[in-house]
C-alpha positions in Angstrom: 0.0 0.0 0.0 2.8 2.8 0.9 4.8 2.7 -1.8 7.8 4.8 -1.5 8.9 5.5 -5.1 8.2 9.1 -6.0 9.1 10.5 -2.6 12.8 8.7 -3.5 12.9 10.1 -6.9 11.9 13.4 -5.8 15.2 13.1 -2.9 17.5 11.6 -5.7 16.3 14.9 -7.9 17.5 17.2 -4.9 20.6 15.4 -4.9 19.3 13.8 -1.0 18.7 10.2 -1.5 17.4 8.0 1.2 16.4 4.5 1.6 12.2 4.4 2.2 11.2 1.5 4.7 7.6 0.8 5.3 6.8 -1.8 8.4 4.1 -4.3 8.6 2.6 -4.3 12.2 -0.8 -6.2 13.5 -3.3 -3.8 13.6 -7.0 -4.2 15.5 -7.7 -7.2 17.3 -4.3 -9.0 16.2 -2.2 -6.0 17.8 -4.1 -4.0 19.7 -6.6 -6.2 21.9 -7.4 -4.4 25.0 -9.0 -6.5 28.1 -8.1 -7.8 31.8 -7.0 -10.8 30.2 -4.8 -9.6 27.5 -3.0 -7.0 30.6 -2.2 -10.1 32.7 -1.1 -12.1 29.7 1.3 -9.6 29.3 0.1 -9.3 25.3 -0.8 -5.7 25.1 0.3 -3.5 22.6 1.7 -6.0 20.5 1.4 -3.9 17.4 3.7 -1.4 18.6 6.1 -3.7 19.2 6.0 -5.1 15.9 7.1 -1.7 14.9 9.8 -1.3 17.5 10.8 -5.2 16.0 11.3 -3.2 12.5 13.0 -0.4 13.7 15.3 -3.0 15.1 15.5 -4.8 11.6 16.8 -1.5 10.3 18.9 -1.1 13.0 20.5 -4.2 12.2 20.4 -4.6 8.4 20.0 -1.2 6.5 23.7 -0.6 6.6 23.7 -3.5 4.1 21.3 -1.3 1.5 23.6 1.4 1.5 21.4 3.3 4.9 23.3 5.1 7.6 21.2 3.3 10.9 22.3 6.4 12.9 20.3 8.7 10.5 16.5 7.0 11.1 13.7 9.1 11.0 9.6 7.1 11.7 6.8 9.1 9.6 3.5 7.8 9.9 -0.5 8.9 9.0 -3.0 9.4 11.6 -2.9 5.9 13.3 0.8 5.7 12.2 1.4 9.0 13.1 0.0 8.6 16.3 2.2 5.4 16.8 5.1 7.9 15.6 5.0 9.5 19.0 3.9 6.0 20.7 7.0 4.9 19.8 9.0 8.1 20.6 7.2 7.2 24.6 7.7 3.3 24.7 9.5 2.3 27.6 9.4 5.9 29.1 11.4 7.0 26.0 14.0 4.2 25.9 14.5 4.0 22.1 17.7 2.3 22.0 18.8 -1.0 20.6 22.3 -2.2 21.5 23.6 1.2 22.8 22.3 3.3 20.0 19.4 4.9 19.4 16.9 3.6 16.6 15.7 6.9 15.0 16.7 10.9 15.5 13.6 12.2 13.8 9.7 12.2 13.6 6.9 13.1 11.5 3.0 12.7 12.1 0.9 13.5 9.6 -2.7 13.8 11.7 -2.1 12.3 14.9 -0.3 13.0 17.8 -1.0 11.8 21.5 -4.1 10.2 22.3 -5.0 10.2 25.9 -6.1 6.7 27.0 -7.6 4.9 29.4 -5.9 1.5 30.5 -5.8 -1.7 28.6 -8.4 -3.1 31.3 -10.3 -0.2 31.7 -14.4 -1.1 31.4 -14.6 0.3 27.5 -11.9 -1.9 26.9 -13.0 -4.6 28.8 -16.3 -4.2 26.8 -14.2 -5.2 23.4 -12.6 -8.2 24.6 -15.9 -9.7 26.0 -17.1 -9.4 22.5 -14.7 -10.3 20.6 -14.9 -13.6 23.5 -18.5 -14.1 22.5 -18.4 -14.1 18.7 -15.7 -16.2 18.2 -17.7 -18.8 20.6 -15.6 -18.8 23.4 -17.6 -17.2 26.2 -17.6 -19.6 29.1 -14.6 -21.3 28.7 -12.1 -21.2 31.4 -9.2 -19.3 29.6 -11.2 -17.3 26.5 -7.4 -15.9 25.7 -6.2 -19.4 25.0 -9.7 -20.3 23.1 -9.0 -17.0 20.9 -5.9 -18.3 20.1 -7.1 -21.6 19.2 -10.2 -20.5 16.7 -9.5 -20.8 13.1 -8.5 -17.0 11.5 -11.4 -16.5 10.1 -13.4 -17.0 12.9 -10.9 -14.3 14.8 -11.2 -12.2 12.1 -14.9 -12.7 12.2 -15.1 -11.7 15.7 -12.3 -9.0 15.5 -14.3 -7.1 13.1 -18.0 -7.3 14.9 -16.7 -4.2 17.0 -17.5 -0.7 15.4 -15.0 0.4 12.9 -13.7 3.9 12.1 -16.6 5.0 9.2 -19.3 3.9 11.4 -21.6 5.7 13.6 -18.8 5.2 16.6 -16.3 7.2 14.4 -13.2 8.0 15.7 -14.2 5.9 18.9 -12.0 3.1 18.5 -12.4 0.2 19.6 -8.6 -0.9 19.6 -5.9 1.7 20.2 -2.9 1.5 22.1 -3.3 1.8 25.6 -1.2 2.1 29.1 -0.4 -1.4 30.3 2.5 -0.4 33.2 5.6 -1.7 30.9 5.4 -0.7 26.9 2.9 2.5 27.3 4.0 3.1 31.3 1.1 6.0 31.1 -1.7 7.7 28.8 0.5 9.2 26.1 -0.6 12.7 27.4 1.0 12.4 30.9 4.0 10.5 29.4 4.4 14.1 26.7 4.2 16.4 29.9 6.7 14.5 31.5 8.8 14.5 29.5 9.2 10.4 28.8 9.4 10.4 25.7 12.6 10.0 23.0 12.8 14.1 22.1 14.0 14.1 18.9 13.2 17.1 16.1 10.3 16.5 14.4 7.8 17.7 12.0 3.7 17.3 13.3 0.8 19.1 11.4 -3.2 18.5 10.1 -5.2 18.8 7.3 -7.9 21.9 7.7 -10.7 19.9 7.8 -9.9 16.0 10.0 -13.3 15.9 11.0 -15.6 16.0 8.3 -14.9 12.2 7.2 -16.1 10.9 10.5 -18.5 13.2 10.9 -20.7 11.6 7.7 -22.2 8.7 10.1 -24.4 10.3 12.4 -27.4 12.8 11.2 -29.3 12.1 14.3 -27.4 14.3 16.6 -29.0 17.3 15.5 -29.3 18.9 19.1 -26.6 19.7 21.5 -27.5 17.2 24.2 -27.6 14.6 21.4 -23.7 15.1 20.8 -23.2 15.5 24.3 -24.9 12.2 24.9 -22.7 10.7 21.8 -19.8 12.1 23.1 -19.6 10.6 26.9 -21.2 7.3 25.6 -18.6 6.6 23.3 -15.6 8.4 23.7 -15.1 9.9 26.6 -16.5 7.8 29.7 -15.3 9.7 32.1 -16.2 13.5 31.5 -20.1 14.4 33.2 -22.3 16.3 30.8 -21.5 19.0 32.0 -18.1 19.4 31.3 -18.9 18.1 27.6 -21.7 20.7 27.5 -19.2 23.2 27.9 -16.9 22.0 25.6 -19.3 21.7 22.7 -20.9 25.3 23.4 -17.3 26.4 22.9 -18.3 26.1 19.6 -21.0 28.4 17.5 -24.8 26.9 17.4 -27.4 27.4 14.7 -26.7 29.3 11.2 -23.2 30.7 12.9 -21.8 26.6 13.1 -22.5 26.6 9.9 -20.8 29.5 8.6 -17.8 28.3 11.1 -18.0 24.8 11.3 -16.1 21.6 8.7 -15.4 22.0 6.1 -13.6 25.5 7.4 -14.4 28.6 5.0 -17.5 27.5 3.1 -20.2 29.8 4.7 -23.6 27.9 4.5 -22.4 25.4 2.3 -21.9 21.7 2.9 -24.3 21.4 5.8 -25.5 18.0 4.7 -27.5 17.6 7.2 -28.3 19.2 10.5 -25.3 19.5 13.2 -22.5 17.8 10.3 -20.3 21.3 10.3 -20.1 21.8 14.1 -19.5 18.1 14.8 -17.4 17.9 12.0 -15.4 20.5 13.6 -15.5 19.2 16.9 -14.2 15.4 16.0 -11.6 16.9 14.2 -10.2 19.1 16.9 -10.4 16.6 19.8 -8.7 13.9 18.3 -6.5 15.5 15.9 -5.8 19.5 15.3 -6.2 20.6 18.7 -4.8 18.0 20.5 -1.7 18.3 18.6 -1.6 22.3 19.6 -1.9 21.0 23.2 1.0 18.3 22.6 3.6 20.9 21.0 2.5 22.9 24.5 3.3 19.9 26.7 6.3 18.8 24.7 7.8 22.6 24.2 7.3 22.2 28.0 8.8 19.4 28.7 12.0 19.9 26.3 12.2 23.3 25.1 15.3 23.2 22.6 14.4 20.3 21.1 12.6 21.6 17.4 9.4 20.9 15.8 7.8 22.6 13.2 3.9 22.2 12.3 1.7 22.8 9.5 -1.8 23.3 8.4 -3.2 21.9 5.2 -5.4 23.6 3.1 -4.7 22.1 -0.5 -7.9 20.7 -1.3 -10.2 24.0 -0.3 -13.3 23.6 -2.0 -13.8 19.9 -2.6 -17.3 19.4 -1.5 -18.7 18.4 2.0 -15.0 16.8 2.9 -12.6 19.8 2.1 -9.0 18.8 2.9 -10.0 15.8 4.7 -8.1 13.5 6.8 -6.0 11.3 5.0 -5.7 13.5 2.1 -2.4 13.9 2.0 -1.8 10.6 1.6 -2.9 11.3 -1.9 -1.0 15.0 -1.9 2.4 14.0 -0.4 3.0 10.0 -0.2 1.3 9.0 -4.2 1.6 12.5 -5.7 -1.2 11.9 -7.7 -1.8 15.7 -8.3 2.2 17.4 -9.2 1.4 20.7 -7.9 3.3 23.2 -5.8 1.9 21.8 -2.5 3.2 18.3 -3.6 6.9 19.3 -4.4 7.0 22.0 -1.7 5.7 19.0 1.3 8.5 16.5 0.0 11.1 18.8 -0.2 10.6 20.0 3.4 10.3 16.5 4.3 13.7 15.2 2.3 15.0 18.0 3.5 14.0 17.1 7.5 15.4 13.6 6.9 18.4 14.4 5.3 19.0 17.6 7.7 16.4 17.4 10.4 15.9 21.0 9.3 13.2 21.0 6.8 14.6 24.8 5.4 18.3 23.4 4.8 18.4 23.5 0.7 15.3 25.1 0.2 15.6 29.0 0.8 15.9 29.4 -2.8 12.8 27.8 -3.9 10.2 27.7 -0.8 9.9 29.9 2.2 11.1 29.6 5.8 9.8 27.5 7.4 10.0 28.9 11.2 9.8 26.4 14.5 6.8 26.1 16.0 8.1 27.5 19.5 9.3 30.8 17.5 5.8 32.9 17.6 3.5 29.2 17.4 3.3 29.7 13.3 1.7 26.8 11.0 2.9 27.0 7.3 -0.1 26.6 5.4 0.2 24.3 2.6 -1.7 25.7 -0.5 -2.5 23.9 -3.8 -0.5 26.1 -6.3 1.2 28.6 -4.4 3.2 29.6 -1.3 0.9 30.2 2.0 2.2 31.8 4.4 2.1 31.6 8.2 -0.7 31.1 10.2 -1.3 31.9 13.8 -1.6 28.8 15.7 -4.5 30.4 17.9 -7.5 29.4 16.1 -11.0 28.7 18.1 -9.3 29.3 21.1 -11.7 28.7 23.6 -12.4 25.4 22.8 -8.2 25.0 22.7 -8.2 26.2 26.2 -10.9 23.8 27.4 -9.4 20.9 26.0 -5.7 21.6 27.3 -7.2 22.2 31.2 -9.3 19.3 31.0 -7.4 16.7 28.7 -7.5 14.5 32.4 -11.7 14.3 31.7 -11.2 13.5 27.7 -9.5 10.0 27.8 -10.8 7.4 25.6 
């Protein structure tokens, strides 16, 4: 799926080659189980260590391709990018192998930290029992050793029941890594203000409009209390209404969450149906935009020379109800599929980050500055044909603040 061709031929072009590397790792059920029974087995979080495996495979071997295994740098798209800075906080930010680290740069594309609850914690809890009853093994003595036995398809079966990510839960998952005490000590959010994590430079930023994609499944929350009651259900168990209340009416109601809701900038267009702009917007900030203004706050905290720079997409203003959607620039940036200035501009910053861990070195010339994030909190904003300028990273504040003093009530 993540072919790496044209981002190599567009570093061979700038005279910056690199070796591309993409990792197979379990994902859902197979890697990211949650449950009582999975904790005590001491099986949690097994994806993430199929990615620290690879790293470690690169470590050991890329030398042989011609690679330098000091000069590593993980990029990944929302989940991946999200495991980006997983992996930057395994082990309390232990990212050595042999002595040596296993990477000296990071890029998430959409993701950042995702405050969690446990792997045992009741939601997750509430996975494993179903998984446990559709694959037949409820009642038996050790349903972890009758899950193992089951044919795949039946796993699979069973693995898939749960909601998935275009469904009416959304963005709810029902497997993501979680804290189990030893690979994820704490919720990614505690482990970024502590500073436990590898700090190394690294490049984090969102498409304008991460929302509206998962906003599509659910045109009966029309009302306020609706999304309220959608909200603590299914993502965040342990907020009270009220606190989600407040959070949503940080946000405008009516006509004016039209005219400012997702997809950004349209006015009264692309309201679907009732309530899709302002929970459009909503989704999108809580689990990707805003959160990652209130991780480059914790981690500027927590190590304040170490550099990031961040960025706000805007390429595909105008496509209909979606905008620049999430995942987008997979299409942008990763396949190139459209060769405009956003395309070569976004892989030459990136070449140049991996190459330099400075996305500017080689680039004055052709693109602007790019400045670091902690220097005046500036996005460059990615345009389709043209340079974009800075933005002010300050947008819908309020809600920004709410989030950041209450990220302890928003775990998932």
């Amino acid at each position: 799926m993540y072919d790496g061709t044209g981002l190599i031929n567009h570093g061979v072009d700038l005279k910056k080659p690199f070796i591309f590397v993409a990792v197979n790792y379990r994902v859902a059920g197979f890697g990211f189980m949650p449950g009582k029974e999975i904790l005590a087995d001491g099986s949690s979080n097994l994806g993430l260590l199929d990615q620290r495996m690879g790293l470690e495979w690169v470590a050991d071997n890329i030398a042989s391709f011609g690679g330098d295994p000091s000069k590593v740098t993980i990029w990944g798209e929302s989940a991946g990018a999200i495991s980006v800075f997983d992996q930057m906080a395994l082990y309390d930010g232990d990212n050595t192998y042999k002595g040596k680290p296993l990477f000296r740069g990071a890029i998430m594309n959409s993701g950042s930290m995702v405050p969690a609850d446990p792997v045992d914690c009741p939601k997750g809890q509430a996975v494993y029992d179903l998984v446990v009853r559709e694959a037949g093994c409820a009642g038996k003595a050790d349903t972890l050793n009758c899950l193992r036995d089951v044919p795949y398809q039946t796993f699979l079966k069973a693995v898939t029941s749960t909601p998935g990510i275009l469904s009416y839960n959304s963005v709810a998952l029902s497997y993501l890594p979680r804290p189990d005490g030893k690979v994820l000590t704490q919720s990614p959010d505690i482990l970024a203000a502590t500073g436990k994590y590898a700090a190394v430079p690294m490049i984090i930023g969102n498409q304008e409009d991460e929302g509206t994609l998962f906003g599509l499944f659910q045109p009966n929350l029309t009302t306020t209390d609706r999304f309220v009651d959608y909200l603590q259900k299914l993502f965040f168990n342990g907020a009270t209404k009220a606190q989600l209340t407040t959070l949503v009416n940080t946000y405008d109601n009516g006509v004016a969450a039209v005219i400012s809701g997702s997809p950004h900038r349209t006015a009264l267009l692309n309201e679907i149906f009732p309530g899709f702009k302002r929970r459009s917007a909503v989704l999108g900030d809580l689990v990707f935009t805003l959160t990652r203004r209130a991780f480059l706050s914790l981690t500027k905290a927590a190590h304040p020379n170490v550099p990031a720079w961040s960025y706000l997409a805007t390429y595909n203003y105008g496509t209909p109800i979606l905008g620049t959607f999430h995942g987008s620039d997979l299409l942008q940036v990763f396949y190139g599929i459209l060769p405009n200035y956003a395309s070569r501009q976004i892989r030459t910053y990136y070449t140049n980050f991996v190459h330099d861990l400075d996305p500017n070195v080689g680039s004055a010339a052709q693109y602007p500055n790019w400045p670091r994030w902690d220097q005046g909190k500036k996005l460059i904003n990615f345009l389709a044909n043209r340079a974009g300028g800075l933005l002010d990273d300050n947008f819908r504040s309020d809600s920004y603040d709410f989030i950041a003093k209450n990220v302890g009530a928003l775990y998932i």
